[in-house]
C-alpha positions in Angstrom: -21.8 15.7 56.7 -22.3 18.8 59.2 -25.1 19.0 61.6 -26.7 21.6 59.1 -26.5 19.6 56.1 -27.9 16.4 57.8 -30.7 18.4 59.0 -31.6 19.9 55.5 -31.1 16.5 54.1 -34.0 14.9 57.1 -36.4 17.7 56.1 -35.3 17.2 52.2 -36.9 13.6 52.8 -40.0 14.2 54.8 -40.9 16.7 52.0 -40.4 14.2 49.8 -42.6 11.3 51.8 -45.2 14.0 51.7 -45.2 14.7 47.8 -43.9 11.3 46.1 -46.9 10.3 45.3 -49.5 10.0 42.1 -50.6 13.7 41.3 -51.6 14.4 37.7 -54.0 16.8 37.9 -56.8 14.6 35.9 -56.3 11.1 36.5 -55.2 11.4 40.1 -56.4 14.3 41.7 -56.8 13.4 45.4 -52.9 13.0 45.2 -52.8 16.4 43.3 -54.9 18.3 46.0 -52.8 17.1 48.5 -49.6 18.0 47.1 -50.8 21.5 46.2 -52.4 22.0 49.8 -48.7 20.7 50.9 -46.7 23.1 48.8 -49.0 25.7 50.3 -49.3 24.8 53.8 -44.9 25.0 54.0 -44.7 28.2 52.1 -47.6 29.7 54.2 -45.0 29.6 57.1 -42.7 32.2 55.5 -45.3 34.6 54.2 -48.9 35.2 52.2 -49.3 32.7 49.5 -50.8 33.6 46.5 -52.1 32.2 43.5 -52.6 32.7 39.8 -55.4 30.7 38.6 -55.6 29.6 34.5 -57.6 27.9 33.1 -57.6 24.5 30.9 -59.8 21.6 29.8 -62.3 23.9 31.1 -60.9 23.3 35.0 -59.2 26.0 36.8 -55.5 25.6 38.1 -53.3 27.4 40.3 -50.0 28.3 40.5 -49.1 29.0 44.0 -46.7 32.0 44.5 -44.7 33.4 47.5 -42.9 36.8 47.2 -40.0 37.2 49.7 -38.1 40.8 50.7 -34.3 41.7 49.5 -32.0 43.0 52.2 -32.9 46.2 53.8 -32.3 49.3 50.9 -32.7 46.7 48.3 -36.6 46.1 47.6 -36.7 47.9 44.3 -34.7 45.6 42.1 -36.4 43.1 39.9 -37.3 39.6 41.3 -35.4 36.3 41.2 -38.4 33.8 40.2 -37.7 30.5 41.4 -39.7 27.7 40.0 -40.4 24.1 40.3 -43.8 22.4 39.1 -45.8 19.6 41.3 -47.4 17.6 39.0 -46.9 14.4 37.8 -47.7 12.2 34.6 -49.7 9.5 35.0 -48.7 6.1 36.5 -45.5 7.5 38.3 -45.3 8.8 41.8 -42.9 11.3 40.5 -40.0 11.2 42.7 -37.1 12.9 40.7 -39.7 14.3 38.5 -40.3 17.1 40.0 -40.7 15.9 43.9 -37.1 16.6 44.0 -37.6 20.3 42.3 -40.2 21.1 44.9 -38.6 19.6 47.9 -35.6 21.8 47.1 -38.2 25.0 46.4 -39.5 24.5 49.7 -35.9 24.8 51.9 -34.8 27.7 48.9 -37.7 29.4 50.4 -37.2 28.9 54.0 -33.4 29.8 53.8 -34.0 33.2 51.9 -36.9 33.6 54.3 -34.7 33.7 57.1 -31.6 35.5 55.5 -32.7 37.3 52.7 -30.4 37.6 50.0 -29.3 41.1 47.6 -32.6 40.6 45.1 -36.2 40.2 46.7 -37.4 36.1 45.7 -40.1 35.1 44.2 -41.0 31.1 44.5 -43.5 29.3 42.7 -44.9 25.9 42.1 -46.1 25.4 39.2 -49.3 23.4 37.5 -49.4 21.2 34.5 -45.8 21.3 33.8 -46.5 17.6 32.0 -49.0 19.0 29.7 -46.7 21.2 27.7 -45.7 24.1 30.3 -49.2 25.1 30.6 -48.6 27.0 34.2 -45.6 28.3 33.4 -46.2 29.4 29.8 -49.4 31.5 31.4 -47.6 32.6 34.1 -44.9 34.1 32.0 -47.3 35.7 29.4 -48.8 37.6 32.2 -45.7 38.6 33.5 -44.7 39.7 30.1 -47.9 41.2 29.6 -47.6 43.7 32.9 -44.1 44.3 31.3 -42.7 43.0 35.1 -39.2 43.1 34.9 -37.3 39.9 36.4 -33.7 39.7 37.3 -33.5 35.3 36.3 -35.8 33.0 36.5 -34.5 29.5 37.7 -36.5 25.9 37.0 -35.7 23.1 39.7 -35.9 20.1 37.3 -35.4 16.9 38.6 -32.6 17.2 41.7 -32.0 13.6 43.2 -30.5 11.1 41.0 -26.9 10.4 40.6 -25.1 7.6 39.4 -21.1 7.3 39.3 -21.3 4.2 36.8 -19.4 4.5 33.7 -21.0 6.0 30.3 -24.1 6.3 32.7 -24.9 10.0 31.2 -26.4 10.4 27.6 -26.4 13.3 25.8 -28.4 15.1 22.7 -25.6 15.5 20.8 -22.9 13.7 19.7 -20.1 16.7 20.5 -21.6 17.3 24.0 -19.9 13.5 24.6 -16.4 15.0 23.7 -16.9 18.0 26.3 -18.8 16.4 29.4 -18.6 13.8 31.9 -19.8 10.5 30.9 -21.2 9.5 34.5 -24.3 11.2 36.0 -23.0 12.5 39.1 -23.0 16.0 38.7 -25.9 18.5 38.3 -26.4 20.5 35.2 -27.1 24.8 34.9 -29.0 25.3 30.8 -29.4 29.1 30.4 -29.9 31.1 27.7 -26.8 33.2 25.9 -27.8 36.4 28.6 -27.4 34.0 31.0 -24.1 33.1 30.7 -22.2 35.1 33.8 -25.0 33.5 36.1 -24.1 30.0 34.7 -20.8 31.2 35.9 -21.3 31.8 39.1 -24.1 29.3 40.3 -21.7 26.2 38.5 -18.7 27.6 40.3 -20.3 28.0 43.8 -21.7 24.4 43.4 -18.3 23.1 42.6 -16.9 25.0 45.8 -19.6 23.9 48.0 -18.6 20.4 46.4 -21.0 19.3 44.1 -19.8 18.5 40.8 -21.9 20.3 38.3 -21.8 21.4 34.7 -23.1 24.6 32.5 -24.0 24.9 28.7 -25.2 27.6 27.0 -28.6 27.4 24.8 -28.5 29.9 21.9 -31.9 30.9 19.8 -33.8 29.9 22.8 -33.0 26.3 22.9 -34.6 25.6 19.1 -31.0 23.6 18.1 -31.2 20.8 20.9 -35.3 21.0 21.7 -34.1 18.8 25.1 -32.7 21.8 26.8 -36.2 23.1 26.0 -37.8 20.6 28.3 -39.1 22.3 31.6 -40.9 25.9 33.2 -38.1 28.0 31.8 -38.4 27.8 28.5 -41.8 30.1 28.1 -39.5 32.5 29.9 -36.9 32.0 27.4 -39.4 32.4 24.8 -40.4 35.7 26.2 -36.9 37.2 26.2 -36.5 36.5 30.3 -33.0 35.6 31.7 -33.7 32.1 32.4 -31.6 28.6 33.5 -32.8 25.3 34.3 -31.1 23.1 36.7 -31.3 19.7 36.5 -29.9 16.0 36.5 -30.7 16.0 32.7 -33.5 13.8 33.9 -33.9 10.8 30.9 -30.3 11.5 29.7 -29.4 10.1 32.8 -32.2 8.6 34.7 -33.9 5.2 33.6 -37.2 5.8 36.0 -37.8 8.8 34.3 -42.0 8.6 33.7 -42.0 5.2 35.1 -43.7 3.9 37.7 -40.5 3.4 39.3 -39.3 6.7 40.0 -39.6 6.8 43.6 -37.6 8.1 46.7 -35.4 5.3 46.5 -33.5 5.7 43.4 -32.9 9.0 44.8 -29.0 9.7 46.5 -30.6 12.3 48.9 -26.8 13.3 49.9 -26.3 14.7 46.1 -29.8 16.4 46.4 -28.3 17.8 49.7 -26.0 19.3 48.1 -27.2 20.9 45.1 -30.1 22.2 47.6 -26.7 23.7 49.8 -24.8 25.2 46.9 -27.9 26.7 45.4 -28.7 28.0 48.3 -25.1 29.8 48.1 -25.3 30.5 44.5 -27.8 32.7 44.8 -26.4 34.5 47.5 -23.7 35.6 45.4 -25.4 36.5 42.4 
């Protein structure tokens, strides 16, 4: 491993010793507070954070939002939204669900801070993800609303866990078996049909940067297999947004998925590494 990629991989785990923690919003909200003022104190460093405030159970949640420049001549083309949510169902300190998402949204953010890619950046942690993509589902209404155009919108869901055991991965549908890898070791781009030159590009950059990693295509918005349906970028699909997860296919895969055991040790922080590395590239190509 270069002397990058071992740094990125130390500051990869101290964001995660700072956010593994219990942090559902209701039932453990010290560790959700502290997250959220985490996820805020590390983007403050590249910019003015913002938040969008909604409104459930009659408690008010935030999103919190930082906006980063294109490269000089380029600030008027739409946004790439980048988005990972921070909270965590009860009982687990939610280490591949989502600390690895946000982990990997923090060094996104501190990469295109520094070097800013062709497309201005837009990151955002999003709230009450576990509760039925509540933050995101408002967040992308009032984009939609304000008729805000985006360029893609790409959920970090679940990052860290690999495994190269035989018929470790699972799939929801019995034909997917006959056309993907039976071991979880490789990480997985779901986008919608207008997607589909982006899944392109981002799966082959990841293979080059050497990350195995697989694409599929989700037509009618992800309504024939309701799993690819499962994270922030679905109420962007809904909306008619370009919009890709990117995940380790979380409980297709991952047996500490919503368990108590889902903590930074199940986690291979070298894969994370380097889906956090070839993202980092995908995007620069796009």
């Amino acid at each position: 491993m270069s002397s990058d990629n071992s740094a990125l991989k130390q500051r990869l785990q101290t964001h995660l010793t700072e956010i593994v923690r219990e942090r559902d919003p209701y039932l453990a909200t010290v560790g959700h507070f502290y997250v959220q003022q985490y996820i805020r104190q590390q983007l403050t460093q590249w910019g003015t954070v913002s938040t969008h405030e909604f409104k459930m159970q009659s408690r008010t949640h935030v999103n919190l939002i930082l906006d980063l420049p294109a490269q000089a001549g380029r600030s008027s083309q739409p946004a790439i939204l980048i988005g990972a949510h921070y909270d965590a169902v009860p009982g687990t300190p939610g280490a591949d669900d989502n600390a690895s998402g946000v982990a990997v949204l923090l060094e996104l953010a501190r990469s295109f801070a520094a070097e800013p890619i062709r497309y201005p950046v837009r990151l955002v942690a999003f709230d009450l993800e576990e509760y039925g993509m509540v933050g995101s589902g408002e967040y992308a209404q009032a984009l939609f609303q304000d008729k805000q155009p985006l360029r893609l919108m790409l959920s970090l869901e679940m990052l860290g866990y690999c495994t190269q055991a035989p018929n470790s991965q699972q799939y929801p549908a019995e034909v997917l078996k006959k056309l993907y890898p039976d071991r979880g070791n490789f990480i997985g781009f779901i986008g919608n049909t207008a997607t589909i030159p982006d899944l392109i590009c981002l799966n082959r950059t990841m293979q080059k940067t050497g990350t195995p990693s697989q694409w599929l295509p989700a037509g009618n918005k992800g309504q024939l297999l309701q799993s690819t349906r499962l994270s922030d970028h679905s109420p962007f699909w809904d909306r008619g947004y370009r919009a890709i997860m990117v995940t380790d296919t979380a409980f297709l895969r991952n047996p500490h998925y919503h368990q108590p055991s889902d903590r930074i040790e199940t986690l291979d922080l070298d894969f994370m590494t380097g889906v956090c590395q070839g993202l980092t590239e995908g995007l620069r190509r796009l």
